[in-house]
N, CA, C and O of each residue as an XYZ file, in Angstrom:
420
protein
N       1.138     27.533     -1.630
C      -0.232     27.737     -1.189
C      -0.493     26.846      0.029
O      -0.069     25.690      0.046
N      -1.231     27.402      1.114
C      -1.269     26.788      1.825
C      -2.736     26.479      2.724
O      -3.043     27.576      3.191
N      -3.495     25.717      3.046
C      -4.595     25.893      3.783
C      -5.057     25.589      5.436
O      -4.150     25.083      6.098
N      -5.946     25.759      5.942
C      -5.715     25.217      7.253
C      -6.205     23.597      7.326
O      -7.062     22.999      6.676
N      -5.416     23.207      8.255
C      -5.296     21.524      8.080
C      -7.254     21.150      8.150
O      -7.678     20.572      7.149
N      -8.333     21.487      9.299
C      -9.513     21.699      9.372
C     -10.275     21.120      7.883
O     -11.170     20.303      7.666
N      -9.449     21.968      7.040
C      -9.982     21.822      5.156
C      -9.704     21.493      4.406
O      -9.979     21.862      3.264
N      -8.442     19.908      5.066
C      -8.005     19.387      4.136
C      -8.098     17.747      4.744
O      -8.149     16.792      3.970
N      -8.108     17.620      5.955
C      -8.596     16.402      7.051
C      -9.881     15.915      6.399
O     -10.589     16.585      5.647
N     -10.101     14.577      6.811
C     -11.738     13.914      6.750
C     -11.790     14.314      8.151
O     -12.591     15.248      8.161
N     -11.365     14.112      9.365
C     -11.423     13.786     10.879
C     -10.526     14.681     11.430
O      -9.601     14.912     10.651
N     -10.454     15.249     12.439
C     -10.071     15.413     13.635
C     -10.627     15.574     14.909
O     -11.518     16.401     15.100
N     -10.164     14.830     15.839
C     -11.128     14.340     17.368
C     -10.272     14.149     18.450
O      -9.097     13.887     18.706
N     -11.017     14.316     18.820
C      -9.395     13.809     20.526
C     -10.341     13.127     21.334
O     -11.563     13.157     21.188
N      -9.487     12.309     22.479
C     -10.114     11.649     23.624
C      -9.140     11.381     24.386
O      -7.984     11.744     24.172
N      -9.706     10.397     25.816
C      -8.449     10.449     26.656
C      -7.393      9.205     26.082
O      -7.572      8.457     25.121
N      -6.376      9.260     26.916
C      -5.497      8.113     26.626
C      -5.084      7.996     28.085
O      -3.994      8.361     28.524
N      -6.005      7.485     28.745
C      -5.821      7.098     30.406
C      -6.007      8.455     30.838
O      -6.393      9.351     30.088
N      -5.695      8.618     32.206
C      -5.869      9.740     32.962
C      -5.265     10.594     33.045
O      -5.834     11.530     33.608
N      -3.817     10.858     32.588
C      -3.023     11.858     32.590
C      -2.705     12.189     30.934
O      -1.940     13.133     30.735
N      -3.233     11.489     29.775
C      -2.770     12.489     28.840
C      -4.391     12.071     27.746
O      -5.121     11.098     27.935
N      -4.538     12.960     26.841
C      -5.030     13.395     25.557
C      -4.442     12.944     24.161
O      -3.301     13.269     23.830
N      -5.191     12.252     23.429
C      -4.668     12.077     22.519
C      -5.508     12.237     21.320
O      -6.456     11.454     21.257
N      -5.333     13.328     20.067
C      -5.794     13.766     18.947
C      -5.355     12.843     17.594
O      -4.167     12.618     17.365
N      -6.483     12.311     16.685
C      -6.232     12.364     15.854
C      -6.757     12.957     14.522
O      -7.939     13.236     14.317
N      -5.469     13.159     13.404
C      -6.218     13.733     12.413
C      -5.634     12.711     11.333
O      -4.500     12.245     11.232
N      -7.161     12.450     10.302
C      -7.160     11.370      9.171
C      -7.867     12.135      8.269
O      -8.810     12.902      8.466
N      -7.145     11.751      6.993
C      -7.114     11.971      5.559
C      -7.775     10.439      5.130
O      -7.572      9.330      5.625
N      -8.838     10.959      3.757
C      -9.415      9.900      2.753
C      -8.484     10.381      1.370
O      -8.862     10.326      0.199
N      -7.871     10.604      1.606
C      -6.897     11.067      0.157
C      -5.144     10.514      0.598
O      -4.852     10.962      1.707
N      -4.459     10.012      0.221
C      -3.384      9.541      0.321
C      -2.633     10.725      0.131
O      -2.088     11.246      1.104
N      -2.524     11.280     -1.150
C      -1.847     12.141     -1.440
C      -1.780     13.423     -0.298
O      -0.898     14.150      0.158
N      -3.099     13.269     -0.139
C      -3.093     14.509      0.912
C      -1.914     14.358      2.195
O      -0.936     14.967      2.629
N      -2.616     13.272      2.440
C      -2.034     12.846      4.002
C      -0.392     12.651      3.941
O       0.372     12.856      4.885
N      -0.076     12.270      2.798
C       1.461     12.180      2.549
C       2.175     13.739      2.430
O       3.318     13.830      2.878
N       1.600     14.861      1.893
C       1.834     16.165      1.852
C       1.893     16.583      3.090
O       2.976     16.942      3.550
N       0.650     16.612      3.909
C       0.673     16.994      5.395
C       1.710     16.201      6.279
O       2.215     16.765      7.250
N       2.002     15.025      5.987
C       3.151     13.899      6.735
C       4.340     14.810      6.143
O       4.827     15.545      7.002
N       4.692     14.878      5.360
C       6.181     15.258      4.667
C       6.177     16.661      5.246
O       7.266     16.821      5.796
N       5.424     17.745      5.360
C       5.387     18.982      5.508
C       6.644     19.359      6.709
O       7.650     20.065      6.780
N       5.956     18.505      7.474
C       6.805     18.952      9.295
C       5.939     20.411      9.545
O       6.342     21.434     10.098
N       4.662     20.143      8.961
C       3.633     21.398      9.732
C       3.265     20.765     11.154
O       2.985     21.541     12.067
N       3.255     19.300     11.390
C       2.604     18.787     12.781
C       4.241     18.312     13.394
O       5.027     17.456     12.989
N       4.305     19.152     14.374
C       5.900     18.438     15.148
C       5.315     18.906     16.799
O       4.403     19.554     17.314
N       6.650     18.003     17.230
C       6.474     18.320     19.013
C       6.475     20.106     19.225
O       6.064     20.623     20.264
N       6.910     20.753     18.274
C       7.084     22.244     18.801
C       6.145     23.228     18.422
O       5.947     24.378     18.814
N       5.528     22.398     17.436
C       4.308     23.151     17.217
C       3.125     23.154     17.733
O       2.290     24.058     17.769
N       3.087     21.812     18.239
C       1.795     21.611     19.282
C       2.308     22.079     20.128
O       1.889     23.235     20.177
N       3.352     21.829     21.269
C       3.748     22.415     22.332
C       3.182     24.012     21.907
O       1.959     24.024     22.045
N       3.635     25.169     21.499
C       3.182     25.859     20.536
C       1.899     26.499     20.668
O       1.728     27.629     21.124
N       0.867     25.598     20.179
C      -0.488     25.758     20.373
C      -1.271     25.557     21.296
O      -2.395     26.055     21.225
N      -0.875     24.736     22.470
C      -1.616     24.436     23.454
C      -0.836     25.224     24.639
O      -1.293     25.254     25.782
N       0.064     25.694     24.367
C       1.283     26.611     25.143
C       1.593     25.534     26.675
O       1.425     25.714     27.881
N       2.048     24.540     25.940
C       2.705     23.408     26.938
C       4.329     23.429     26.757
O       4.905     23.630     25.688
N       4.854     23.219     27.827
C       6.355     22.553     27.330
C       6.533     21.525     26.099
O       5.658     20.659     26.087
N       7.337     21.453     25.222
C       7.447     20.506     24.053
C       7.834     19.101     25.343
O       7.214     18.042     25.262
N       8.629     19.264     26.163
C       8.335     17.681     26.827
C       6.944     17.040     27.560
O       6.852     16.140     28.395
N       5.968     17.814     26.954
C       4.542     17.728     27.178
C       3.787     16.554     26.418
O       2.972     15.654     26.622
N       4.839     17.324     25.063
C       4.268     16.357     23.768
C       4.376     15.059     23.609
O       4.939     14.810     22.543
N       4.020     13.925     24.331
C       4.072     12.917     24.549
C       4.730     11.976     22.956
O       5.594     11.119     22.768
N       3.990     12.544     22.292
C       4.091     11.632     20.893
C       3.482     12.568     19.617
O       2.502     13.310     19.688
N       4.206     12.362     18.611
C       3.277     12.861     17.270
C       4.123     11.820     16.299
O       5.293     11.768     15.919
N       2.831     10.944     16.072
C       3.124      9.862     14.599
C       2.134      9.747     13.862
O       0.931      9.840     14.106
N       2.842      9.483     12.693
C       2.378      9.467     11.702
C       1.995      7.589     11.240
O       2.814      6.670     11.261
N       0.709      7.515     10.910
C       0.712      5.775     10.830
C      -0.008      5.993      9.468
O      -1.047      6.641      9.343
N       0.535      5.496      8.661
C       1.001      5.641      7.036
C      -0.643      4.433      6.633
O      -1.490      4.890      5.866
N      -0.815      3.247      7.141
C      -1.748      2.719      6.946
C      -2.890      3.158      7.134
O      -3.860      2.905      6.420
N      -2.886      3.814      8.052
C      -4.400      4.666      8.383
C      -4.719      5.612      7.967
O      -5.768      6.250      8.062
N      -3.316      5.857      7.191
C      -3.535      7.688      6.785
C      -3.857      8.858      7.795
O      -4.559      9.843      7.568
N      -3.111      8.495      9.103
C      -3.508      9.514     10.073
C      -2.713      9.997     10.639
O      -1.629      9.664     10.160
N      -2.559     10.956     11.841
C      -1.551     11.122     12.643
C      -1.983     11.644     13.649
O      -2.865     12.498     13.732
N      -1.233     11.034     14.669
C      -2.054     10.916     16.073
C      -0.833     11.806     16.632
O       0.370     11.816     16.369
N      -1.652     12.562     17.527
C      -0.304     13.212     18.647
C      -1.122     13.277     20.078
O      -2.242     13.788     20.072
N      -0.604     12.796     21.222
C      -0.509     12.469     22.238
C       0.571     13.995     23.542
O       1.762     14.255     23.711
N      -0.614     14.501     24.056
C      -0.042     15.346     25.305
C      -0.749     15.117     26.566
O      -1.855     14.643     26.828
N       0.341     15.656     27.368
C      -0.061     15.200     28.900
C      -1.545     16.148     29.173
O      -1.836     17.248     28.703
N      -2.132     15.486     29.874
C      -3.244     16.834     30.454
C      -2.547     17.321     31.526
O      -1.621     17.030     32.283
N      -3.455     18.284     31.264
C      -2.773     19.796     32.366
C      -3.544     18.950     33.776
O      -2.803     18.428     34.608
N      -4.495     18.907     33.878
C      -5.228     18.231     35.194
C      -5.932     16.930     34.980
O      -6.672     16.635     34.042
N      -5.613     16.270     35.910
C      -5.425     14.595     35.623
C      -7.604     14.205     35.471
O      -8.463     14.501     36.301
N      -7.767     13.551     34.223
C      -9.375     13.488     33.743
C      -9.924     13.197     35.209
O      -9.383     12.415     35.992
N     -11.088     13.943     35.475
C     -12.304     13.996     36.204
C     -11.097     15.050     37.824
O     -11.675     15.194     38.901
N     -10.209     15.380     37.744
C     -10.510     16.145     39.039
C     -10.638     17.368     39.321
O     -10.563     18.000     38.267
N     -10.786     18.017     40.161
C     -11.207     19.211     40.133
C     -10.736     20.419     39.295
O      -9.726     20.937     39.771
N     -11.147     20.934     38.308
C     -10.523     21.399     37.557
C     -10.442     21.297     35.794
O     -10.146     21.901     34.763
N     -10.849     20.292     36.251
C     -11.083     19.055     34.677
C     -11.842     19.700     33.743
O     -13.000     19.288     33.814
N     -11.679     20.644     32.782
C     -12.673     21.344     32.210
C     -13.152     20.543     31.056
O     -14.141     21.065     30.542
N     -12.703     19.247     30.377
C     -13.099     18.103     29.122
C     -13.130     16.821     29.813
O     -12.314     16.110     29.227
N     -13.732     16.098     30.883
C     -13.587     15.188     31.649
C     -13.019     13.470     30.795
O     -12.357     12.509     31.187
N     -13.815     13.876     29.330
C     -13.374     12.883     28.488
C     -12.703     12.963     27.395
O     -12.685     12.228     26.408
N     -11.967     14.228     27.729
C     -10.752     14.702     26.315
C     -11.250     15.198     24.954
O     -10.465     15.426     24.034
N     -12.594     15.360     24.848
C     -13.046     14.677     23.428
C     -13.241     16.213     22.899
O     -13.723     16.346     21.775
N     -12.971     17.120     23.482
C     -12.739     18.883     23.055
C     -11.630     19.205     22.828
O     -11.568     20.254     22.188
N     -10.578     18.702     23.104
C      -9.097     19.234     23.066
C      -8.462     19.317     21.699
O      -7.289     19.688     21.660
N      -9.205     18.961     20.350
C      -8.513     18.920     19.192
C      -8.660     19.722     18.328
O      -8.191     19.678     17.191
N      -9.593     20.842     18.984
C      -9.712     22.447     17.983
C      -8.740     23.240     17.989
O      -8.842     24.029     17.050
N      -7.723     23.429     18.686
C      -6.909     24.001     18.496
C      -5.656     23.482     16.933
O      -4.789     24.139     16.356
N      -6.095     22.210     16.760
C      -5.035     21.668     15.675
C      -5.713     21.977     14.563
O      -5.008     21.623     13.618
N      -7.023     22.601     14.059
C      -7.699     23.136     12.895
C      -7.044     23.649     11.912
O      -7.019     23.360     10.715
N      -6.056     25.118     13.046
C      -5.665     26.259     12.673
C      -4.200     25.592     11.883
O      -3.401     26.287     11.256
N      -4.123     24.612     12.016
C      -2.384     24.400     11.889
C      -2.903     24.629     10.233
O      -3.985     24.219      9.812
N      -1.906     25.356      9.427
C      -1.017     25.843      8.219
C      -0.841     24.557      7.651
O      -0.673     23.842      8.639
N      -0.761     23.622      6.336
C      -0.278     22.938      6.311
C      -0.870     23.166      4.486
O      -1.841     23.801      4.074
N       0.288     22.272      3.632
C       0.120     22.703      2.254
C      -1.173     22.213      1.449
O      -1.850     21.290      1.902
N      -1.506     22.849      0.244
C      -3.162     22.899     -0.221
C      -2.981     21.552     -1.543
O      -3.957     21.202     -2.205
């Protein structure tokens, strides 16, 4: 059984991480949860690459930090924050696309 990650998260949010990349995180208030979604390999470099339809050497980072119960993944922006073009100037929209991710119930 499986649900979308959106309905099983406390959090997911993004913001910038300097000027050239984005960085999302998603946190669990349930351990168990967050250890299911960690173990899954539903969140990897190829799946975000994937969803945001970037190169996987895009994917800057996806970790998992076991104390926080979260997991942060880190991609380059497509256009560097505030220039022309910049459609989230402060990143803080870019993490709806990780809702949809599949991940076990």
């Amino acid at each position: 059984m499986t649900r979308r990650l959106v309905d099983v998260a406390t959090a997911i949010r993004s913001k910038n991480a300097g000027l050239f990349r984005v960085t999302c995180d998603v946190m669990f208030d349930d351990l168990a949860t967050y250890r299911k979604v960690r173990d899954s390999g539903a969140i990897t470099a190829e799946v975000i690459a994937d969803l945001y339809r970037i190169p996987v050497d895009h994917v800057v980072s996806v970790v998992a930090h076991d104390p926080g119960q979260g997991i942060k993944v880190t991609i380059r922006r497509r256009v560097v924050s505030g220039n022309p073009g910049d459609p989230d100037i402060l990143g803080c929209q870019q993490h709806a696309p990780l809702y949809d991710i599949m991940v076990p119930a």
